[in-house]
N, C-alpha and C positions, 0 to 999 in steps of 0.2 A: 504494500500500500504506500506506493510513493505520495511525497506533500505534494507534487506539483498534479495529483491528479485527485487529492482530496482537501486541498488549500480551499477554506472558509466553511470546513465543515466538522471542526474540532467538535462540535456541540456531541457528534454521532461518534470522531473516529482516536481523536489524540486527545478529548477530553478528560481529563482527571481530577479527581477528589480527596481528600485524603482519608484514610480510612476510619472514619468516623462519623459520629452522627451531627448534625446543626441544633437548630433552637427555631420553634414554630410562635408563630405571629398573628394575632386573630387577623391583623390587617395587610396580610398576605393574601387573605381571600378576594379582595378587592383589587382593581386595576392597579398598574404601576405607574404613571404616568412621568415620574424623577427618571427612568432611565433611557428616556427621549431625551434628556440633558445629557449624556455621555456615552451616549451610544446613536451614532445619526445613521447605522447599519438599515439597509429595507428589506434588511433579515431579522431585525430585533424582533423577539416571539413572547407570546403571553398564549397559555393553554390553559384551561379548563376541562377537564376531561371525567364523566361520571357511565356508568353503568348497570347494568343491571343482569341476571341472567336467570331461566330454569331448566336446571340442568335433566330433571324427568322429561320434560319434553323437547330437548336440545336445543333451548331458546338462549341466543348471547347476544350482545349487546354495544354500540361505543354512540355515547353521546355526549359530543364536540364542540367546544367553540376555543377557536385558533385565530388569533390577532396579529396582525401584522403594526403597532403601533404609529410608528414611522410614513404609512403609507396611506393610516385611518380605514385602513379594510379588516376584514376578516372571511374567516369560512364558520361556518355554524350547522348541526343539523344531527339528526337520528340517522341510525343504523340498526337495524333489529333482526338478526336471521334465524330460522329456525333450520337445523342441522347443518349439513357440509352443502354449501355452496361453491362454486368455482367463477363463476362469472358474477362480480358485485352487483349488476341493475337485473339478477336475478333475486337475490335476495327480497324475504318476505316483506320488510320495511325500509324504503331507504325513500330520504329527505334529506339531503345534506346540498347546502345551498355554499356554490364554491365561491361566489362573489357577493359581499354585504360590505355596506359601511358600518364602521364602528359606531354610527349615531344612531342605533339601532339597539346598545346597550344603551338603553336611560337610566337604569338605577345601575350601571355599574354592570362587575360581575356578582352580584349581589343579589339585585332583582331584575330579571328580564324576559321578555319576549321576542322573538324575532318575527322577522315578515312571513319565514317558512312554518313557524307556528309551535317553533321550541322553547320551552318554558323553564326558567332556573329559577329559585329562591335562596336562597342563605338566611336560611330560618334561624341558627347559632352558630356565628364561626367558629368553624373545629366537632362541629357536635352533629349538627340538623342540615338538611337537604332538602328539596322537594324539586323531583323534576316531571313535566308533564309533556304530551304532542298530543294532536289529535287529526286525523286527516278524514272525514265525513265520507270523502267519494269511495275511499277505500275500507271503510269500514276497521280504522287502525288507530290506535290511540293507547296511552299508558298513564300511570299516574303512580308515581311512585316515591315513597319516605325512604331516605337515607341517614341511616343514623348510626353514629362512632361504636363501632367498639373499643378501638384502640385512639390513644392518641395519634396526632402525624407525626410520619418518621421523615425528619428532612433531612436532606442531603449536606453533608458538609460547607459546600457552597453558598447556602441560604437561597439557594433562589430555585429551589424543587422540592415537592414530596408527595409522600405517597400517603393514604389514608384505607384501613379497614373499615369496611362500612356491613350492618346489616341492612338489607333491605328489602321494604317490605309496600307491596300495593296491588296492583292491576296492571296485566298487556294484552290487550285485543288485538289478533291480527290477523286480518281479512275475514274480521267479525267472529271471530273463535275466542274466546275469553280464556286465561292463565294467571292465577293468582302466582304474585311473586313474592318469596321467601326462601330469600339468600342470602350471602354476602358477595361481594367485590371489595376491588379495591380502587379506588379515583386518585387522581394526580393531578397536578397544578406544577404550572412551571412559567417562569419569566425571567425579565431582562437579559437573557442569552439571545446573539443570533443564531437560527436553525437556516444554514443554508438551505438550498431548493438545487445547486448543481448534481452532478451526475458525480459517484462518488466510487470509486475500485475498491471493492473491497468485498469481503464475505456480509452473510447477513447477522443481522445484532436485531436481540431481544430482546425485550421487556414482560419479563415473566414474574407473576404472583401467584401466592396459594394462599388462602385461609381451609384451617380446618376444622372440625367438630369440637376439641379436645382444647380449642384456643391456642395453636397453632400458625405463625403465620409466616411469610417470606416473599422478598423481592429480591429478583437480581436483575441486571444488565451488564449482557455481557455475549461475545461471539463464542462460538463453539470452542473446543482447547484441540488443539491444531495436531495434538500427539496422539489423538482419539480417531484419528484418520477420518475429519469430516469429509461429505461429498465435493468439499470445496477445495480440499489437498491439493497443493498441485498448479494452483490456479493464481490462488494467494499468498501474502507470510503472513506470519503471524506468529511470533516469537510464544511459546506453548506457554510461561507464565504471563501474560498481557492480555489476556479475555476479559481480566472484571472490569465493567467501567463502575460499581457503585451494586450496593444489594444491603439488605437489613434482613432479620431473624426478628420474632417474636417468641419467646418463650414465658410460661407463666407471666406474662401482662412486659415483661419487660425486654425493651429493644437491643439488639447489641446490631453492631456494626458489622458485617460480612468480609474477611480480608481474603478470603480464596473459591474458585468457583472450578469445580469441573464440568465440563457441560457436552452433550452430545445429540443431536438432534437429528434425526429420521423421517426422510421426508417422502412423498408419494410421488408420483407420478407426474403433479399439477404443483407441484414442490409447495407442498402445503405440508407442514408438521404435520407428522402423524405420535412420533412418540419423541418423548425427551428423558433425558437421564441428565439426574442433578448431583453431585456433592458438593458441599456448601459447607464451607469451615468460617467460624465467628471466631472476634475477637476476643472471647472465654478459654478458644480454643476446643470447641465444639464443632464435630462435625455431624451432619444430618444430608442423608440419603435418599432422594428425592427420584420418585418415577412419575410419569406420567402419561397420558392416551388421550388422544383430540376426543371431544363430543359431539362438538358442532364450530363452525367458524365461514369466513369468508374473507374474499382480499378485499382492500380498501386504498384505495391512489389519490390520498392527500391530496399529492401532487405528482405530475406526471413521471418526475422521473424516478420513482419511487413504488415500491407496492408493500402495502404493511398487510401482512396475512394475520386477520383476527380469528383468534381459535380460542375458544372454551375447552380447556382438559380438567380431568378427572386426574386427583393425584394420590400415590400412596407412597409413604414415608417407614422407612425400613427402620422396625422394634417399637411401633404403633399401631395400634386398630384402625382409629379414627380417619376418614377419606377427609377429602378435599378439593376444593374447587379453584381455579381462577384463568388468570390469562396467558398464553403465548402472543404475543405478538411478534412476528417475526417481519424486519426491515428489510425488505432486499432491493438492490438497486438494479440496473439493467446489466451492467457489467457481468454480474454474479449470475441472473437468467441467463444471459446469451453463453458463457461459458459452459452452464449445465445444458443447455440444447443445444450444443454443435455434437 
């Protein structure tokens, strides 16, 4: 992964953290508008990202809104699929509107509605959620409470994190009714630019799990290069250099993730199908992580990019208790076209 073919896009590829946790901010919830003063990038990014998923009837989730500061635009909108899709304007819900102006948030990211008819609240920062859509022609709409189990785990950096959420409400799609009672995990991220260029590289994940047992984990991080991914060969990637950043939950208390082994198994449509996790914390704890897709679909932000959202089912080796959450896997065109020649 030379710089000169991934220059402005540290956010994804040379970014680093140190290996430790931040300190969360109720008014983090809220827009940033200070780092339009020192950063005049029309890549500076603000995300808001929530969820919801039922994994009985392989319903997942990503609901978005992604700010370009700098430029006063955003993209915003629902995504809702039930099981393994391949082509995303297949998918059972999709509204995701790629061009909005930011004057579309009035209360903020706080309180809003958009023109496509996505609904946010920030009922308690840090605690309470409520997100809604509804679309009449389609007979499709949700309504759903978000509420903390855990505190947020931020990023060293301070300007990211991740949050355990139970949730709980209603998804009708294509007039089929699904009561929702789950967890996820939601994330919030700003003041960084997130290039939009074409980037060489393998793909990088953003994976969580909450479990029954109160159980939970995040990493990000590319596959470990010594595990013979399908990408060997193609790319480097020096075998210790996969983490970019992960946390652990155990009995209610966070520790910081310092090493990730990771190997990811993909189909046909190079869509996860299964992953394999060891995860060593700063305690010096390691936990043993499997996992199997449920349901998911790809999703192209933006063009030169394809994020595959997958719902897996996970199980954690010398525990009963299952588990749910997200793969998202990053891949950029470079990493396709090398797997299909």
């Amino acid at each position: 992964m030379s710089d000169a073919k991934t220059k402005g896009n540290d956010f994804y590829i040379h970014r680093k953290v140190a290996l430790s946790m931040g300190t969360y901010n109720p008014k983090d919830e809220d827009l940033h508008p200070e780092f339009k003063q020192t950063n005049t990038s029309k890549d500076l990014n603000e995300t808001q990202f929530f969820g919801f998923s039922v994994p009985e009837a392989r319903i997942h989730s990503v609901l978005y809104t992604w700010c370009h500061p700098n430029l006063n635009t955003m993209s915003s909108g629902v995504l809702v699929g039930q099981g393994k899709r391949t082509i995303t304007t297949a998918i059972d819900m999709l509204d995701f509107r790629t061009f909005l102006g930011m004057d579309e948030l009035t209360g903020g990211l706080l309180s809003y509605k958009t023109s496509g008819g996505y609904e946010v609240e920030v009922i308690e920062a840090g605690k309470t959620f409520r997100t809604k859509y509804l679309d009449r022609d389609r007979k499709n709409s949700f309504d759903v409470l978000h509420t903390a189990i855990h505190a947020p785990c931020v990023w060293s950096s301070n300007v990211h994190f991740e949050q355990v959420m139970k949730t709980k409400g209603e998804v009708t799609i294509r007039g089929k009714r699904y009561d929702v009672d789950g967890t996820h995990v939601r994330d919030r991220s700003w003041g960084e630019s997130r290039g939009l260029a074409p980037i060489s590289c393998p793909p990088v994940t953003w994976i969580t799990g909450a479990f029954d047992d109160g159980f939970a984990f995040h990493v990000t991080a590319f596959d470990s290069s010594d595990l013979n991914p399908i990408w060997k060969g193609h790319f480097d990637l020096a075998p210790n250099d996969n983490l970019r950043f992960g946390w652990v939950i155990v009995d209610g208390k966070q520790a910081a993730v310092q090493s990730v082994r990771k190997l990811t198994h993909y189909d046909s449509d190079f869509m996860p199908k299964r992953v394999e996790l060891e995860i060593g914390d700063e305690h010096g704890r390691t936990f043993t992580i499997n996992g199997e897709i449920t349901g998911g679909f790809p999703f192209n932000p933006w063009h030169a990019a394809r994020w595959v959202i997958c719902l897996f089912q996970w199980t954690r080796s010398g525990a009963s208790a299952k588990g749910y959450g997200d793969v998202q896997d990053g891949q950029w065109s470079d990493f396709l076209v090398a797997m299909s020649r």
